[in-house]
C-alpha positions, 0 to 999 in steps of 0.5 A: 524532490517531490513526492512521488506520483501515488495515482499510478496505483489506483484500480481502474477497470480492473487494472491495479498496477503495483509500483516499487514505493507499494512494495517498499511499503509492502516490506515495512508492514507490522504483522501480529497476531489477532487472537479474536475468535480462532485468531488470524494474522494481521496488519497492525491497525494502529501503526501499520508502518511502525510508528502511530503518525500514519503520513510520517511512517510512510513519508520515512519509508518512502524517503521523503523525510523532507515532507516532515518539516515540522522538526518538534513533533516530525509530523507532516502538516501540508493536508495535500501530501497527507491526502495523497499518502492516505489515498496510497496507504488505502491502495495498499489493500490491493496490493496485499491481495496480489501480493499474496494470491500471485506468491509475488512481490513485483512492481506491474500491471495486474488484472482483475479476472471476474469469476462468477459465485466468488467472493474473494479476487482472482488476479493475473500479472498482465504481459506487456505487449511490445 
């Protein structure tokens, strides 16, 4: 079994398509309160996921647990799938905005809509043309 294909989620001329492992991810997110200033919600910075390993949180969630070879400290060591799941944990930015902008949580093409004088994104779910 292999790890799944991360590069489907990558934005590109404003395109992001969320797929069901954004989502899965998405669903395990650690939210706690900041108390900085006026205070805000947040995603846990530290373990975002849950636990401290980053690659290994994900790996778990995503059911790749046969990533995680190391049996001692159940750490993932292959520097190509840890390079992969940290370009994917980085996408989940966008999938956050979506997510939350749209009141949404489905897997699909979203578009980026440029709107001039505004500092936040405007996104749209794209129809699939048949």
């Amino acid at each position: 079994m292999g790890y799944p294909n991360y590069s489907s989620g990558t934005l590109a001329q404003n395109e992001f398509t969320i797929t069901e492992h954004h989502l899965k991810l998405l669903k395990n997110m650690q939210v706690e309160w900041n108390q900085l200033d006026k205070g805000a919600p947040q995603i846990n910075p530290y373990s975002p996921y849950g636990a401290s390993q980053l690659s290994t949180s994900m790996a778990k969630i995503l059911g790749l647990d046969a990533m995680c070879p190391c049996p001692n400290c159940a750490e993932i060591h292959n520097a190509e799938v840890i390079d992969r799941l940290s370009k994917f944990h980085r996408e989940m930015e966008h999938v956050l905005q979506i997510c939350i902008s749209l009141q949404t949580f489905e897997a699909g093409i979203y578009v980026e809509t440029p709107l001039p004088n505004l500092t936040r994104r405007i996104w749209a779910k794209k129809d699939v043309v048949r």
